[in-house]
Residue, then its C-alpha position, 0 to 999 in steps of 0.5 A: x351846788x356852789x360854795x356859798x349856796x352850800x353855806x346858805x343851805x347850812x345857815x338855813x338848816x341850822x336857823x330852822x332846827x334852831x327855831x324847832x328846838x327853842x319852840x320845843x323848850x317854850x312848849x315844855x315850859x309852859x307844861x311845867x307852868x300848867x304843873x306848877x299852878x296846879x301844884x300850888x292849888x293842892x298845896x293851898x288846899x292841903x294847907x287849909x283843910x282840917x287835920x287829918x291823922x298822921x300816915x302810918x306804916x301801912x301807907x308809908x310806901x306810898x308817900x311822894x313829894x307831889x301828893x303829900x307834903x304839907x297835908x296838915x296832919x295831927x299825931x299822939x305819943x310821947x316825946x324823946x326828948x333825950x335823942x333830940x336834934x339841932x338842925x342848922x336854921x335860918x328863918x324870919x328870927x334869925x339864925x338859929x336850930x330846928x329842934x327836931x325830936x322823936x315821938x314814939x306813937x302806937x304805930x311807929x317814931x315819927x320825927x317832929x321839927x318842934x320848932x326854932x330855937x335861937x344860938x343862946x338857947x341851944x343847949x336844953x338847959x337854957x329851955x327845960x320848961x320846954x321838955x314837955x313829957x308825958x303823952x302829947x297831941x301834935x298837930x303840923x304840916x308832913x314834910x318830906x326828907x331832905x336827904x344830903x345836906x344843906x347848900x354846899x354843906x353836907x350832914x356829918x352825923x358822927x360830928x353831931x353836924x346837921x344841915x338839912x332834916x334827913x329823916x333816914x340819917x337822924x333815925x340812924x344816927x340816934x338808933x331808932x327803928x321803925x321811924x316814918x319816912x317823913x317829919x312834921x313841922x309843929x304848928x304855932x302853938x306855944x311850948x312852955x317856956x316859949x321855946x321852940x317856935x314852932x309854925x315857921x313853916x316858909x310855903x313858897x314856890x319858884x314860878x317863872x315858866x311863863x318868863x321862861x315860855x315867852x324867852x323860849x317863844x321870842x328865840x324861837x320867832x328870830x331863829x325863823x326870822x332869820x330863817x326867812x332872811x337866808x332864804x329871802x336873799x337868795 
């Protein structure tokens, strides 16, 4: 074979592999997509459906990402209000903290982000109406951990620094045993005094398989193209 078929050979075998890979990329695009629809389907049903009663020990195991968040659940107990939590926050009334607070039930402490409180109302005095004590009926949306720390910030617990609500390094942090493995975000119902504010609950997510599928596909249909140029002009 001469040197510029061996070229040409080289060109072709790499145009194909080329147009192989990237329509393996589509394909798998377009899977995630499939996942995705149907992800946002349960979510939307989980959301509108009527509450069902907080997970307990026994099933605390099992609770995944993918099958349980943002079920729409209700629990009863007394809050902690002495080992509560300002997470670092930013919603739709500015920056500001999650309160998320211990409630001590029958089957265990679950964490409860009570809602949003702004800069100036960060100390508990500036919000003591809303300290509710004595038992209380909470009922809001299961949200799984979020281990590490916010984007580029990583919680430093001894600091009293906190990102992102890490379930495992709270309870660690504020001595509580049998904590669940999951938080619940308050629903909009109003606290004494109008803070926290709770239901802030941003559902949201990220589909853009199918702008993925079709770059993947186009890559895949000049990657042949070519394929078929280097042949074509033996």
């Amino acid at each position: 074979m001469s040197t510029s078929g061996a070229k040409r050979a080289l060109l072709l075998a790499f145009a194909l592999i080329a147009a192989l890979i990237f329509t393996a990329l589509g394909v798998w695009q377009v899977e995630r997509r499939v996942w995705k629809l149907a992800l946002i389907a349960r979510v939307e049903q989980r959301l509108h459906a009527p509450p069902t009663v907080a997970p307990g020990p026994s099933t605390w195991p099992k609770i995944t990402r993918e099958h349980d968040e943002y079920r729409k659940v209700i629990t009863r107990g007394g809050f902690r209000h002495d080992a509560e939590t300002l997470v670092q926050a930013v919603t739709e009334r500015g920056p500001g903290y999650w309160i998320i607070t211990p409630l001590v039930t029958s089957a265990g402490t679950i964490l409860v982000n009570r809602g949003f409180v702004p800069t100036e109302r960060r100390a508990t005095a500036t919000r003591r109406a809303g300290q509710v004590t004595g038992p209380v009926a909470i009922t809001g949306l299961l949200r799984v951990t979020e281990p590490g720390g916010g984007f580029l910030r990583s919680n430093d617990p001894k600091a009293g620094q906190w990102y992102s609500r890490d379930v495992a390094a709270i309870a660690r942090a504020r001595g509580i045993t049998n904590a669940a493995p999951y938080f619940i975000d308050a629903d909009a119902m109003p606290n004494p005094g109008g803070w926290p504010v709770g239901g802030l609950t941003v559902v949201t997510f990220h589909n853009s398989h199918l702008v993925y599928a079709l770059t993947w596909f186009a890559l895949a249909c000049l990657s042949a193209w070519g394929a078929w140029l280097v042949w074509s002009r033996r």
